[in-house]
C-alpha positions in Angstrom: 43.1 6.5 -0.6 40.7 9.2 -1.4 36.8 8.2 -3.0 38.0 10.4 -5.9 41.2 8.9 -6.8 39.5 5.4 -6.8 36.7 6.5 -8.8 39.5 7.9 -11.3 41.1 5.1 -11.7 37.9 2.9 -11.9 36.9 5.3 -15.1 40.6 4.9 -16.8 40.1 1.4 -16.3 37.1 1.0 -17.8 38.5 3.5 -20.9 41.6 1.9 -21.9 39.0 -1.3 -21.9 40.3 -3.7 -19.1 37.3 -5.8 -18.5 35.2 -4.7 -16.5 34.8 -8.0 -13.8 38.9 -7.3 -13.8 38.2 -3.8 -13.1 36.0 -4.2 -10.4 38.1 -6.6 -8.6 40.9 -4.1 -8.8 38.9 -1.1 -7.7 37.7 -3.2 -4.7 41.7 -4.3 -3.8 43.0 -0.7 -3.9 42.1 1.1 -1.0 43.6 -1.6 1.4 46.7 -1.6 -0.9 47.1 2.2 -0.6 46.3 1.6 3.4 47.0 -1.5 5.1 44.7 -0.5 8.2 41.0 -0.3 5.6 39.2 -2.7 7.0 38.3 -4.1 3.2 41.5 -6.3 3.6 41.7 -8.8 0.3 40.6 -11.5 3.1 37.4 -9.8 3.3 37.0 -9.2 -0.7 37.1 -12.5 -1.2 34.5 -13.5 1.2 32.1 -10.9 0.1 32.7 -11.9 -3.6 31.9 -15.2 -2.5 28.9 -14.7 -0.3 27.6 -12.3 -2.2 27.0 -15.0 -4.9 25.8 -17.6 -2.7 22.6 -16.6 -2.7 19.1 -18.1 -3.3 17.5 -15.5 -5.8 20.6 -15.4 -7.8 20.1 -18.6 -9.0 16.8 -17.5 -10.9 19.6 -15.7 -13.2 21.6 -19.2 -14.7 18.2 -20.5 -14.9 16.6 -17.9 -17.3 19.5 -17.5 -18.9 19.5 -21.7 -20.0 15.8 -21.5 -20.4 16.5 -18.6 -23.0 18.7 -20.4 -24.7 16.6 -23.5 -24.9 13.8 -21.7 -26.5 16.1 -19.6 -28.6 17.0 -22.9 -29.9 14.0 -24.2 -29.8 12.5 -22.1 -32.2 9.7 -20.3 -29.7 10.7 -16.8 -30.9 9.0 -18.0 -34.5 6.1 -19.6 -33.1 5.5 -16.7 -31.6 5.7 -13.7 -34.4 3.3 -16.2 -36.3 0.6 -15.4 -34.4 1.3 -12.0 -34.2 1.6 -11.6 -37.7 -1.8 -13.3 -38.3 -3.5 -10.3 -36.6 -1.0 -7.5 -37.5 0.3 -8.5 -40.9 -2.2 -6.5 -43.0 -1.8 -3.3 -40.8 0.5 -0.4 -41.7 3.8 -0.9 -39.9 2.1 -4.2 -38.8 4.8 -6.6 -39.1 7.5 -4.2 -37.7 4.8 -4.0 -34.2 4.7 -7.7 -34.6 8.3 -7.1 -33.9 7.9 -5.3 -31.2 5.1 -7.7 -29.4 7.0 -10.6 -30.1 10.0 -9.0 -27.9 7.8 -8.1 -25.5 6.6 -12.1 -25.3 9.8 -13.5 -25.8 11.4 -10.7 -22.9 8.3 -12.3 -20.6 10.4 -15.9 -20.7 14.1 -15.1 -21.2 14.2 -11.9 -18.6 17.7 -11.0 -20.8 17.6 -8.4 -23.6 21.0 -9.5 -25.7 18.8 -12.8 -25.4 16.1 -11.2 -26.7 17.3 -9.5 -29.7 19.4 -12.1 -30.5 16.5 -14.6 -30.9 13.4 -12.8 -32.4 16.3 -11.0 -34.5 17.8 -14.0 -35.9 14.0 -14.8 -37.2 12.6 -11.5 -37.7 15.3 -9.2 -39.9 16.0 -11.5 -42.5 12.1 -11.6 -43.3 11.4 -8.1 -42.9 14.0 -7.2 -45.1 12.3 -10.1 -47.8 8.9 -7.8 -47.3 11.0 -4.8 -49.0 12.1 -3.0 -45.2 15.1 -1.0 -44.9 17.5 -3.7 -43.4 18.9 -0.8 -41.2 15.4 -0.4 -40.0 14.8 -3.1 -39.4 18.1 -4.3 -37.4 18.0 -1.2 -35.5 14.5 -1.8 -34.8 15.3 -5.3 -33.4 17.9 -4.0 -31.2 15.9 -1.2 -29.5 12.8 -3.7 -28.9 15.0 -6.1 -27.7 15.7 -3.7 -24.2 11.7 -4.6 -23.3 13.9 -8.2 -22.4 15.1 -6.4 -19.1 11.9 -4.7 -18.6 8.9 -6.9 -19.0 9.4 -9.4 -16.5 11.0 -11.8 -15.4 13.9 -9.6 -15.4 17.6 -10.5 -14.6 18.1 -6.6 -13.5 15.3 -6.4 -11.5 16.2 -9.9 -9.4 19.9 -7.8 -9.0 18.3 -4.8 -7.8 16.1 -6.5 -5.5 19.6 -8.0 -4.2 20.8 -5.1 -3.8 18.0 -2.8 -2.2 16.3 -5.5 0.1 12.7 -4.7 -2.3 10.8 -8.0 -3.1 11.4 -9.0 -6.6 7.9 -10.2 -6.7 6.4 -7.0 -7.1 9.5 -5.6 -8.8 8.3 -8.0 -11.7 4.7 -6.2 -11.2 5.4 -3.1 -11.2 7.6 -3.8 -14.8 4.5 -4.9 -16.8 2.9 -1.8 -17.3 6.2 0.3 -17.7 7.5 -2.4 -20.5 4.0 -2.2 -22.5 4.4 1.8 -22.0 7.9 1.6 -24.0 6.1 -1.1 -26.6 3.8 1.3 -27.6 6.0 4.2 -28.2 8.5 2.1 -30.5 5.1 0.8 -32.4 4.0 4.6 -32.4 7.5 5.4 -34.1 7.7 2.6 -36.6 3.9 3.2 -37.7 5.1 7.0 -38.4 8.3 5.3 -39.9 6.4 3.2 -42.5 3.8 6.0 -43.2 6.4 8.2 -44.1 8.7 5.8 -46.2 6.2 3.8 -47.4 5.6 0.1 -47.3 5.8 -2.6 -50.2 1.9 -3.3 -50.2 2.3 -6.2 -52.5 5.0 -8.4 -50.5 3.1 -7.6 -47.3 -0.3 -9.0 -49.1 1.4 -11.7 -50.6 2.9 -12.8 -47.0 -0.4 -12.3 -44.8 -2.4 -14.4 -47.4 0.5 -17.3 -47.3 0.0 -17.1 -43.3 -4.0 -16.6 -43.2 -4.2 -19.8 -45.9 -3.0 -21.8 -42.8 -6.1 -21.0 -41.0 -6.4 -19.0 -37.4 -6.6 -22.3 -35.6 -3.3 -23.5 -37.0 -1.6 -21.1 -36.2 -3.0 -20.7 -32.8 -2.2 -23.8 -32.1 1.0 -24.3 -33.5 2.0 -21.1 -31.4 -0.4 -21.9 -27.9 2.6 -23.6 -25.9 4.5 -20.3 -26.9 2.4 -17.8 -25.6 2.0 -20.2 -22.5 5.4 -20.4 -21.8 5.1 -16.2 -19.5 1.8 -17.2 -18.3 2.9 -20.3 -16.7 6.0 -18.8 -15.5 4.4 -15.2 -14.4 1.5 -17.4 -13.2 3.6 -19.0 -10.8 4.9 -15.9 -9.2 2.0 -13.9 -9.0 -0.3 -16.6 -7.4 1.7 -17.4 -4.7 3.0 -21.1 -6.2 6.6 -19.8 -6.6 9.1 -18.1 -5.5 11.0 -15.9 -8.8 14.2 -18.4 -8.2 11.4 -21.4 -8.4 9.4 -20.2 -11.4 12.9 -19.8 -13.4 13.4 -23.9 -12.2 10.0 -24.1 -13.9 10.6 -22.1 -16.9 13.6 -24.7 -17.6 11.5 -27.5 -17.7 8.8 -26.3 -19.4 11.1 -25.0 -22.3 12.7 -28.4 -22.2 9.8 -30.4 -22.3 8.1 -27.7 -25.0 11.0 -28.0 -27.4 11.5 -32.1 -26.9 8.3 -33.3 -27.2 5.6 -31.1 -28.7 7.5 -29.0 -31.5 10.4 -31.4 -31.7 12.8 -28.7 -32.5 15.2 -30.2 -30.2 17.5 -33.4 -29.6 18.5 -34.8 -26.3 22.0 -34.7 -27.6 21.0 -30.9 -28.2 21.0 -30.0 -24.2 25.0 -30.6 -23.6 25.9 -27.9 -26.4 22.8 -25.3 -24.6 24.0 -26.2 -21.2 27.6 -25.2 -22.3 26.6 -22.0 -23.9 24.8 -21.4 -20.6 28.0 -21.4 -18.5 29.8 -19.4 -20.7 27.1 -16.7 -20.9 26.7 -16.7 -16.8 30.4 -17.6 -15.7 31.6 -14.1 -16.9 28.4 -12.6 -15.7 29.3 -14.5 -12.1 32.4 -13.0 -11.6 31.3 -9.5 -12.3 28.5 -10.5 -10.3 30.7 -11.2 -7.5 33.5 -8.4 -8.3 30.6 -5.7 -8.2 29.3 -7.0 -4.6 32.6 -7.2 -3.1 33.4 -3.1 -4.8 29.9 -2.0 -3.5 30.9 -3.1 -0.1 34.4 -0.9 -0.4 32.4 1.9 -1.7 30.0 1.5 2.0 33.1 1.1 4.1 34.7 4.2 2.5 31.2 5.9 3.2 30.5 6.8 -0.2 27.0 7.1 0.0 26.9 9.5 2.2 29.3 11.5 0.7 27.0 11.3 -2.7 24.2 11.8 -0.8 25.6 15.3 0.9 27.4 16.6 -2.5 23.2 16.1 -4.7 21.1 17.4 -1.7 23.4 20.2 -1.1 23.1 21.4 -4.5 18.7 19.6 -5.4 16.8 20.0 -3.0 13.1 18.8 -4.6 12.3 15.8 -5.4 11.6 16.8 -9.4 14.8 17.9 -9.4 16.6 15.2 -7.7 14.9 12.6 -10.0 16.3 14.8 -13.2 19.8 14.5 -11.9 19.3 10.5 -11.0 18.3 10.2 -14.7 21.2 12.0 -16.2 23.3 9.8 -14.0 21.9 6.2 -14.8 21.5 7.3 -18.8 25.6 8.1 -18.8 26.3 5.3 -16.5 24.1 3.0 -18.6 26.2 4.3 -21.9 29.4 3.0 -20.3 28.9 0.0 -17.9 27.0 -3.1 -18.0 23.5 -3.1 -16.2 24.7 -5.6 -13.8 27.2 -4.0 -12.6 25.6 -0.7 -12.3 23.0 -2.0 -10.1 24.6 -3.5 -7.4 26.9 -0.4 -7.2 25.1 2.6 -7.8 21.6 1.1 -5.8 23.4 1.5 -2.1 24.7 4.7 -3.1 21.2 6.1 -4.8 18.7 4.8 -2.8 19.1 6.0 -0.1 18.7 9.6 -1.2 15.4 9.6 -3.1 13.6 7.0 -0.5 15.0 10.4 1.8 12.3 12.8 -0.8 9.5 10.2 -1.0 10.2 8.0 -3.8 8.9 4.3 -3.6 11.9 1.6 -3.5 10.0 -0.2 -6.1 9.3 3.0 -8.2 13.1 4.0 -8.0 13.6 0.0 -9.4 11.4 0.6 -12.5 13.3 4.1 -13.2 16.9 2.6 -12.8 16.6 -0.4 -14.7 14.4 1.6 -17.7 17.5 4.0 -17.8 20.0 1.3 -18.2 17.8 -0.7 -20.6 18.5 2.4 -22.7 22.1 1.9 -22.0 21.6 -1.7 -24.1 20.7 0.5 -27.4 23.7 3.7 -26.8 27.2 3.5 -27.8 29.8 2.6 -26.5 28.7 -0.2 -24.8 24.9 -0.6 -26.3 25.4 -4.5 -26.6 22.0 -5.0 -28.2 23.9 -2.7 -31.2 26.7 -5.3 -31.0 24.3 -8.9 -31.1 22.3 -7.2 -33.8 25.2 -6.4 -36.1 26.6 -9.2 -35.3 23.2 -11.0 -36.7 23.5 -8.7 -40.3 27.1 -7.6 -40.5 25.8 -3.4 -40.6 28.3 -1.1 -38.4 26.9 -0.6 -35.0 27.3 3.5 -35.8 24.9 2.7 -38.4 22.5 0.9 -36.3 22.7 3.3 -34.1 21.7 6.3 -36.2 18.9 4.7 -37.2 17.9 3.7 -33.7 17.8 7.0 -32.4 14.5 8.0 -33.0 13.3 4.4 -31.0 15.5 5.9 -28.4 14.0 8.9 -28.3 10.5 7.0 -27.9 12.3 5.1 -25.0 13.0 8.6 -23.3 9.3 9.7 -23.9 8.4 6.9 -21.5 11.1 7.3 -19.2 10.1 10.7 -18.6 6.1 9.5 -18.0 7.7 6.2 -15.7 9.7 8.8 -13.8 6.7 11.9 -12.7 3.7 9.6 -12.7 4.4 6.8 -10.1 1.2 4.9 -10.9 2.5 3.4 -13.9 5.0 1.6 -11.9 3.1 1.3 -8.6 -0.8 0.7 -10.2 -0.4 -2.9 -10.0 1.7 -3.4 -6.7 -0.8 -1.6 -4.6 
């Protein structure tokens, strides 16, 4: 079976919207199918779907994923827009960069960015909407904010890519930090232009910074501190040495359990069954993907795709500038089509190669990949950020996702200054 055929097939797959862990595990079957003597017999598809998974540092991904949902539950996404509120309320376009801060907090614990809309969303759009906001704004604003989840770390995409490229996921959750405050500021720098021009209801806004001030800075410092400790402690752990990424997510577990427990009380023991279930349903169908993804990437080496890719963009780019421009037109469409997940463990044996071959850093080429997919959360027709958030206000996602063009195009601003100036990925690494 020829590499285009497979990849044909793979695409009509995916278009006539067989899931895509289905359509991976198909993709990765057909070429011994089509030729009994491919070394990628379905003996050997199953064994690398089930080594590929059996791996240490994929078992930081179940564990952010539960701790996510514990402090979903737990209520940490309010404690911490509280305190952001408290210094940003009385600003213009304050409350929407609250927003936007409190995503970049909450994307610092649950390393997911469905997670993280969904949670500060849940909080956040209903009460913006009370202040007088647009609730298309606002829902739209939610969903593009939430995409700092994957970026900020700890980051689900970057422990995949570091499974798949061999870089240390360490300083893969380094280099993120200033890249994810990068894209913060452009969304704030949008949404302050946003509420200059439309115009802001003064008087609601007034009314809820005074309610909040009333309460005093120390009470809402310290109703919020085991919030804002919750990255620090888990970060922390990583970047001192203590832990290992797969470790500090153990950590983050049990600090979100004993946070939500005993010092806000938000949760019941009898509440942990119900999270632990959701958690297997969130990560079982991310598992199999996982696994289906791993098994097809190892096809696509056996069938020497890489190299083929690798000949057909250097014969046609040769510099670097312009073989970065073409690696972001890929990921963009790829990310607009396929799960991040997914994408990753494919395309990063396929890409890598070629731009480590003109001088871009493994960990740089991290930062750009997963930034370009994070975009992918917030474009139709996948965006699953549009998805979670209309699911959370009942607006079409077309709607949402007219509105949350402009964010995008804020998004693609930093891209761009992530892509040509390596330090802001590599400042902190080296």
């Amino acid at each position: 079976m020829s590499v285009g055929i497979l990849f044909l097939i793979f695409i009509v797959l995916i278009a006539i919207s067989v899931p895509v862990g289905m359509t991976l595990g198909i993709s990765a079957l057909l070429p011994s199918l089509f030729n009994p003597s491919f070394a990628a017999t379905p003996q050997f598809i199953i064994r690398s779907m089930l080594g590929g998974v059996d791996s240490f540092p994929i078992l930081a991904i179940p564990m952010f994923v539960f701790s996510g949902i514990i402090m979903a539950h737990g209520g940490v996404s309010k404690k911490l827009f509280e305190v952001f509120s408290y210094f940003l309320g009385n600003k213009t376009a304050g409350m929407p960069c609250a927003v936007i801060v409190t995503c970049l907090f909450y994307g610092a614990i649950s390393g997911s960015a469905p997670a993280t809309a969904a949670a500060v969303g849940s909080m956040t759009i209903p009460l913006l909407v009370s202040l007088g906001y647009d609730k298309v704004f606002a829902t739209a604003l939610v969903a593009v904010a939430g995409g700092l989840g994957v970026i900020i770390p700890p980051s689900i995409p970057f422990i995949l890519y570091g499974m798949a490229s061999g870089a240390s996921v360490g300083k893969l959750f380094i280099a993120g930090i200033i890249p994810g405050l990068l894209i913060g500021f452009c969304l704030m720098a949008y949404s302050y232009y946003y509420c200059r021009t439309k115009g802001e209801d003064k008087e609601k806004l007034n009314e809820h910074y005074q309610a909040l001030k009333s309460r005093g800075f120390v009470n809402v410092f310290k109703e919020s501190f085991w919030a804002l400790l919750a990255p620090i402690i888990i970060l922390g752990s990583i970047y001192s040495g203590i832990a290992s990424p797969t470790e500090a997510a153990t950590i983050s577990v049990f600090y979100a359990l004993i946070v939500s427990l005993f010092i806000y009380k938000s949760l019941k023991p009898k509440d942990i069954i119900n999270m632990m279930r959701e958690s297997i349903r969130t990560y079982s169908t991310l598992l199999f993907i996982l696994a289906a993804a791993i098994a097809f990437a190892r096809v696509l080496t056996l069938m020497q795709v890489p190299q083929i890719v690798a000949g057909a963009i250097t014969s046609v780019f040769t510099t670097k500038i312009s073989i970065l421009i073409i690696m972001n037109i890929l990921l963009l469409f790829v990310g607009m089509v396929m799960d991040g997940g997914p994408a990753i463990l494919i395309l990063t044996p396929i890409l890598l190669p070629i731009v480590t071959a003109v001088g871009v850093d493994p960990i740089h080429f991290g930062i750009i990949m997963v930034v370009n997919l994070a975009i992918g959360f917030v474009t139709p027709p996948i965006g699953i950020n549009l998805f979670v958030a209309s699911s959370l206000t009942g607006i079409e996602v077309d709607k949402i996702a007219r509105k949350a063009a402009p964010f995008i195009v804020g998004f693609l601003v930093a891209l761009v200054l992530i892509t040509f100036i390596p330090q802001i990925s590599l400042l902190l690494v080296r």
